[in-house]
C-alpha positions as CSV (number, residue, x, y, z in Angstrom):
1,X,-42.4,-41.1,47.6
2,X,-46.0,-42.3,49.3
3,X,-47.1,-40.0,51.7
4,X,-47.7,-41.1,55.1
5,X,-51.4,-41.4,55.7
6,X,-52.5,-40.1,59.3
7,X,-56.5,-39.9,60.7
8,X,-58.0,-37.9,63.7
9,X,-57.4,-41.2,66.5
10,X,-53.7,-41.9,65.3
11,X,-53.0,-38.3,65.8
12,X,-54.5,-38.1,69.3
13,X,-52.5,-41.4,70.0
14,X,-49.6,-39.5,69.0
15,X,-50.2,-36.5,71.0
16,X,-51.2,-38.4,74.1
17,X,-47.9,-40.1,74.2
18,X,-45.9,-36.8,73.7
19,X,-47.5,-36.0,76.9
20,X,-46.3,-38.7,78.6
21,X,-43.1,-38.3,77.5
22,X,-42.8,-40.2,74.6
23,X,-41.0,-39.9,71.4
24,X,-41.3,-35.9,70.0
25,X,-41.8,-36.1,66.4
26,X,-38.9,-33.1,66.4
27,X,-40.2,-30.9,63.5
28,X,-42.9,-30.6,60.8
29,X,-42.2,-34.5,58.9
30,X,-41.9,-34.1,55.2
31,X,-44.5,-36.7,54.2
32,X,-47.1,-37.2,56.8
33,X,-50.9,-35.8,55.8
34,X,-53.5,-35.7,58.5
35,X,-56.4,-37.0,56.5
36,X,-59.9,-36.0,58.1
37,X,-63.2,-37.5,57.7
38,X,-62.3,-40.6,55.8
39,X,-65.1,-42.7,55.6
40,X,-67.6,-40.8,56.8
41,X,-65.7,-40.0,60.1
42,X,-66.6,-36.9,62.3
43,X,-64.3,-33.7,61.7
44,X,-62.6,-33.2,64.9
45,X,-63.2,-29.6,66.2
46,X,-60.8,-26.6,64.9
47,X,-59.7,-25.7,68.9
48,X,-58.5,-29.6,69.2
49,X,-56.4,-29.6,65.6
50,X,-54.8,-25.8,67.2
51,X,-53.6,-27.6,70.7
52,X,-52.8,-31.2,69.1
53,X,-50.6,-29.9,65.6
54,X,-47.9,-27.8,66.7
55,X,-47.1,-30.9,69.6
56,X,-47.9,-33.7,66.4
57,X,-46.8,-31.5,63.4
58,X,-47.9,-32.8,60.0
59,X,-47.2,-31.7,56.3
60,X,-50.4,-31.6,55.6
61,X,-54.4,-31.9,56.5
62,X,-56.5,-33.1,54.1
63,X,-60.2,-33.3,54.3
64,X,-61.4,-36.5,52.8
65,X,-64.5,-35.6,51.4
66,X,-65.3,-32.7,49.3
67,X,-67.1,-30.1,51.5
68,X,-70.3,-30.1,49.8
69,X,-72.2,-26.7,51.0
70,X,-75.1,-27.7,48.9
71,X,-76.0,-30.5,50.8
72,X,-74.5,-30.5,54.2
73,X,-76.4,-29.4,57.2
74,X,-75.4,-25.6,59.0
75,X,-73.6,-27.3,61.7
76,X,-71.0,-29.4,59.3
77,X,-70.3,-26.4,56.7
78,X,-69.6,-24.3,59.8
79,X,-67.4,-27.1,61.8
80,X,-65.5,-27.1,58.0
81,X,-64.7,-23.2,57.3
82,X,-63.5,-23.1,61.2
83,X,-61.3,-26.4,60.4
84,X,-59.7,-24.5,57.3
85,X,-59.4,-21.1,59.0
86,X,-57.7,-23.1,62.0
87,X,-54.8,-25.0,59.6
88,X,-54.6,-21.2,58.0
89,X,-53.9,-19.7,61.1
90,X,-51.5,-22.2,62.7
91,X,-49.3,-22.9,59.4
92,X,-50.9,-26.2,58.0
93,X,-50.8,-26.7,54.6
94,X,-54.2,-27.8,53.8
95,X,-56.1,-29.7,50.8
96,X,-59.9,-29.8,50.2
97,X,-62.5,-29.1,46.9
98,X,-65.6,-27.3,47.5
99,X,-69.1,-28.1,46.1
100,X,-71.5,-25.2,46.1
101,X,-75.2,-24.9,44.7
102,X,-76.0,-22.4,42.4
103,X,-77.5,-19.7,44.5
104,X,-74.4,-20.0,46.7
105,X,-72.1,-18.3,44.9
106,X,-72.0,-15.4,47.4
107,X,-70.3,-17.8,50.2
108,X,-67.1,-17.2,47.5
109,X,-66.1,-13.7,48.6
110,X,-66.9,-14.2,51.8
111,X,-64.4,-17.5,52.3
112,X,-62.4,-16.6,50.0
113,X,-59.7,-15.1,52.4
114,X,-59.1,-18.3,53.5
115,X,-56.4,-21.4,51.6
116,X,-57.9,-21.5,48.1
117,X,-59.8,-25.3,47.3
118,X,-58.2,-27.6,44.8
119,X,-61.7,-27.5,42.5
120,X,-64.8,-25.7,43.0
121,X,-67.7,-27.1,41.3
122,X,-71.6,-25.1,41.2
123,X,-74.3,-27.8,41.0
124,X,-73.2,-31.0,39.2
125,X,-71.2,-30.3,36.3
126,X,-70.2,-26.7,36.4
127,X,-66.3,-26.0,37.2
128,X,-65.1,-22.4,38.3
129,X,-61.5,-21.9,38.2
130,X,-59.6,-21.1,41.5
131,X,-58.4,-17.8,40.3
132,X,-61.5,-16.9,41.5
133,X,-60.5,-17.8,45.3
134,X,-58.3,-14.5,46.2
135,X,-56.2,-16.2,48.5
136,X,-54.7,-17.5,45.7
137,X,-53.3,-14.4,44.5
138,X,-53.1,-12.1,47.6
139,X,-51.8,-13.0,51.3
140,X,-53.8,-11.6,54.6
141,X,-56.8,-10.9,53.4
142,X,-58.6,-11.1,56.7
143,X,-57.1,-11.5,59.6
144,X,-56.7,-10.7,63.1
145,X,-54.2,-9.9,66.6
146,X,-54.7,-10.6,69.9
147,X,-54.1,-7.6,72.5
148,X,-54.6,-7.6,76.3
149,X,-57.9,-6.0,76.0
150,X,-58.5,-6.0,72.4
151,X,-59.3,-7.5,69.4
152,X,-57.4,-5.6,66.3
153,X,-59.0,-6.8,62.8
154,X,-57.2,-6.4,59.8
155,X,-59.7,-6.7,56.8
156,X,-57.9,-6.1,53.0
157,X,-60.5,-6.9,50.8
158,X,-61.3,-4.4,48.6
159,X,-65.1,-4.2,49.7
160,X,-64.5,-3.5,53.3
161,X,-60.7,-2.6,53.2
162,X,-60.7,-1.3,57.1
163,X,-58.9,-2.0,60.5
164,X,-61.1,-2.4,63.0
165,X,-60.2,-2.4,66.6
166,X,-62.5,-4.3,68.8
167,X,-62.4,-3.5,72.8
168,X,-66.0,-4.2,73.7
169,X,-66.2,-7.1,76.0
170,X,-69.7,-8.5,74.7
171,X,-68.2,-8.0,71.2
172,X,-64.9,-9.5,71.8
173,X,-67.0,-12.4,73.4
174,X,-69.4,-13.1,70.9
175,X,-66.2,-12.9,68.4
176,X,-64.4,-15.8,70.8
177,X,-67.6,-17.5,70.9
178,X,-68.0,-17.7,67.6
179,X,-64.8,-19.1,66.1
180,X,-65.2,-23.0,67.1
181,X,-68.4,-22.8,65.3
182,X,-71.9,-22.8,67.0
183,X,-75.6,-22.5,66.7
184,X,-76.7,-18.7,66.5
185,X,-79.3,-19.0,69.4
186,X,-76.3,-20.1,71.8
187,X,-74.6,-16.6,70.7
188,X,-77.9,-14.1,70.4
189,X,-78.8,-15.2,74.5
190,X,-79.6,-11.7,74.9
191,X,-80.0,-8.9,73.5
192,X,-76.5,-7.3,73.2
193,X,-74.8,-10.8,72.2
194,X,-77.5,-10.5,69.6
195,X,-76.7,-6.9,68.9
196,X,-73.1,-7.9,68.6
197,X,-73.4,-10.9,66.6
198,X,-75.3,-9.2,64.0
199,X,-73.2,-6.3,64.1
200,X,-69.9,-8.9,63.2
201,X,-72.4,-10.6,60.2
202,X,-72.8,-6.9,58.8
203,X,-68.9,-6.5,58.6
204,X,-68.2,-9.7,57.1
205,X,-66.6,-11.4,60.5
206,X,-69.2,-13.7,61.1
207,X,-70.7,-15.9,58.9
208,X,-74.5,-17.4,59.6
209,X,-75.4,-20.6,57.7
210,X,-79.4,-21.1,58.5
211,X,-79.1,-21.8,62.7
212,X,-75.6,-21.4,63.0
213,X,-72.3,-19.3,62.8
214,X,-68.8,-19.1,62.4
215,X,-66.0,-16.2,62.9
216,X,-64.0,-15.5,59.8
217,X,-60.6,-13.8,60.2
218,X,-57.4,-15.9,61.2
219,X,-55.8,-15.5,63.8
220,X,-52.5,-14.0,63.0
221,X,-49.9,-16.1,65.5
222,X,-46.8,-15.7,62.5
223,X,-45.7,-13.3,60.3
224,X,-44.6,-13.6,56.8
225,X,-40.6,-13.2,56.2
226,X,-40.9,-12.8,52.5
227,X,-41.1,-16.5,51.8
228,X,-43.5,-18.2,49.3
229,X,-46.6,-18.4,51.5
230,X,-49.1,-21.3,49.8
231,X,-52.4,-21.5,49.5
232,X,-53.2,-18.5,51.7
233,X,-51.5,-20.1,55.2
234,X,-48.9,-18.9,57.5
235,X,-47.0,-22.1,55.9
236,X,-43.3,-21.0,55.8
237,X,-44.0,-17.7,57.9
238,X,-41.6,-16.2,60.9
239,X,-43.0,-16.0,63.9
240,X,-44.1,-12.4,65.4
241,X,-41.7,-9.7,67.0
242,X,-41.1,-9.8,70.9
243,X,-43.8,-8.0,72.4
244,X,-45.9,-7.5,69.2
245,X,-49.7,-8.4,70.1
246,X,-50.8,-11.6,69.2
């Protein structure tokens, strides 16, 4: 069966007319997959994917291009890993390959939480398997709740391997901040969002690329009911317990 082929304006189009009432898709369609950044088209941001998706549900989002860290500018590798995090966190399936350079192998353990890559190649030629990718082996890696007042951050990898409850506001905002994607001198305006900012970078939450940042864990909206769960997303997940925090 061909898959149903879907880009960033179609999908709009689609949402705009749910809203005025018009034809609900009426569940997650089988073989429609949100294709982004086909020909050179700009990735839409990870906050518009979260409100449009669970009103224009689709099987699955695949980014066009590979996501080539070695040559891409801050801003793009940033709008990328919030993309991937954001079809992790609401339940989209979600294809894309990874290019790093050579001295960018560290980015692995620090992305790896999120759904694995289909290849990951270092420089031109070299291939590392996706083993590697710990999302492919182990759910929830990184990940957190919503409370009323708090953040509660569940981190599983075995080099942090902590929960870490965050209630300060200037934290908690920097954290907010910081999960669209943005440029690091918009976050550090002062002195204790740059206190917090770099606080998050030392635990692994945030990640800087050159002049700009991203927030790492997912945000935990389902919860798994013992189903196969693929690729690291909340794909095929139960939703959370009445009056559990979000």
């Amino acid at each position: 069966m061909v898959s149903e082929l879907m880009d960033i304006g179609e999908l709009r189009a689609r949402a705009r007319a749910s809203g005025e009432g018009g034809a609900s898709p009426g569940g997650r369609p089988a073989t429609a997959t949100l294709a982004l950044g086909t020909g050179g088209a700009e990735l839409p941001a990870s906050s518009e994917l979260a409100a449009i998706l669970p009103r224009v549900p689709v099987a699955r989002v695949r980014l066009a291009e590979p996501a080539d860290f070695s040559a891409l500018p801050g801003h793009a590798i940033v709008r990328i890993v919030a993309l991937i995090r954001e079809c992790s966190s609401i339940g989209a399936r979600v294809t894309w390959s990874l290019n790093l350079g050579p001295e960018q192998l560290d980015l692995i353990p620090r992305l790896d939480h999120l759904p694995a890559p289909d290849r990951i190649t270092v420089g031109e030629k070299r291939a590392l398997p996706v083993g590697r990718w710990r999302s492919s082996r182990q759910f929830g890696l990184l990940y957190f709740r919503k409370g009323p007042a708090f953040l509660s951050v569940v981190d599983q990898r075995p080099e942090s391997g902590s929960r870490i409850v965050v209630d300060d506001p200037v934290l908690m905002d920097v954290f907010r901040r910081g999960l669209e994607g943005c440029t690091w001198a918009g976050l550090t305006r002062n002195p204790q969002c740059a206190a917090a900012a770099q606080d998050l970078v030392d635990r692994g939450l945030l990640l800087r690329v050159g002049e700009h940042c991203v927030t790492l864990p997912v945000h935990m909206r389902t919860w798994p009911l013992g189903t196969a769960l693929l690729g690291g997303t909340l794909a095929s997940a139960g939703k959370k317990p009445e009056g559990a925090e979000e």
